[in-house]
C-alpha positions in Angstrom: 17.0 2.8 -1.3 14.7 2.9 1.5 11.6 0.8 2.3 9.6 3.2 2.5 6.7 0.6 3.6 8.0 -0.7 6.8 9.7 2.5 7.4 5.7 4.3 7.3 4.5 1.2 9.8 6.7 1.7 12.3 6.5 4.9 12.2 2.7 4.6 12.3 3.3 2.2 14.9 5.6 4.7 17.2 2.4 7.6 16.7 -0.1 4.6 17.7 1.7 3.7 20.9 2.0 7.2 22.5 -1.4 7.5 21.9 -2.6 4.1 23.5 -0.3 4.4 26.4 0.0 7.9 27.5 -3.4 9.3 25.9 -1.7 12.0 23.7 -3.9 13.2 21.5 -1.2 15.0 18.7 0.0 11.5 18.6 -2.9 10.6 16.0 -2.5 13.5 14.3 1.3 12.6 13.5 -0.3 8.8 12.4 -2.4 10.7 10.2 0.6 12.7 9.2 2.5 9.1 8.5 0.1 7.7 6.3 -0.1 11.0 3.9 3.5 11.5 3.8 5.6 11.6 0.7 8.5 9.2 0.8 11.2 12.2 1.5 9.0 13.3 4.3 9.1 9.7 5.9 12.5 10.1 6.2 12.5 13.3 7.8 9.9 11.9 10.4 12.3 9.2 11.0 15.4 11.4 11.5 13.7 13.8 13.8 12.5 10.7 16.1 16.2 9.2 15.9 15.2 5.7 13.6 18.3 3.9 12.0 17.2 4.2 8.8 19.6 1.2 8.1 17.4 -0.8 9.5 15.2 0.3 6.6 18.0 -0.2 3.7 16.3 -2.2 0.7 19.0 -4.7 -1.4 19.1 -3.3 -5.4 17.6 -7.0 -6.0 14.2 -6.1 -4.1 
């Protein structure tokens, strides 16, 4: 199971800082993107931008 909370920040996060740093504007439309998606989609966003999504593996006791 995925956390599909800090898996949405940092993917937030990600859109944020190509915004702040190189001026992209697309990259707020992909935050927007972020905070919309459904769960499955977060995953897909984070496999197409090359996340571990181990990083993001939730223990069955959570």
């Amino acid at each position: 199971m995925i956390d599909v909370d800090s898996l949405r920040k940092d993917l937030k996060e990600e859109s944020l800082g190509g915004y702040f740093v190189g001026g992209f504007g697309g990259a707020l439309m992909e935050a927007s993107k972020v905070e919309r998606a459904q769960p499955d989609e977060l995953v897909k966003m984070a496999k197409q931008q090359g996340f571990d999504l181990n990083k993001y593996q939730k223990n069955q006791n959570d």
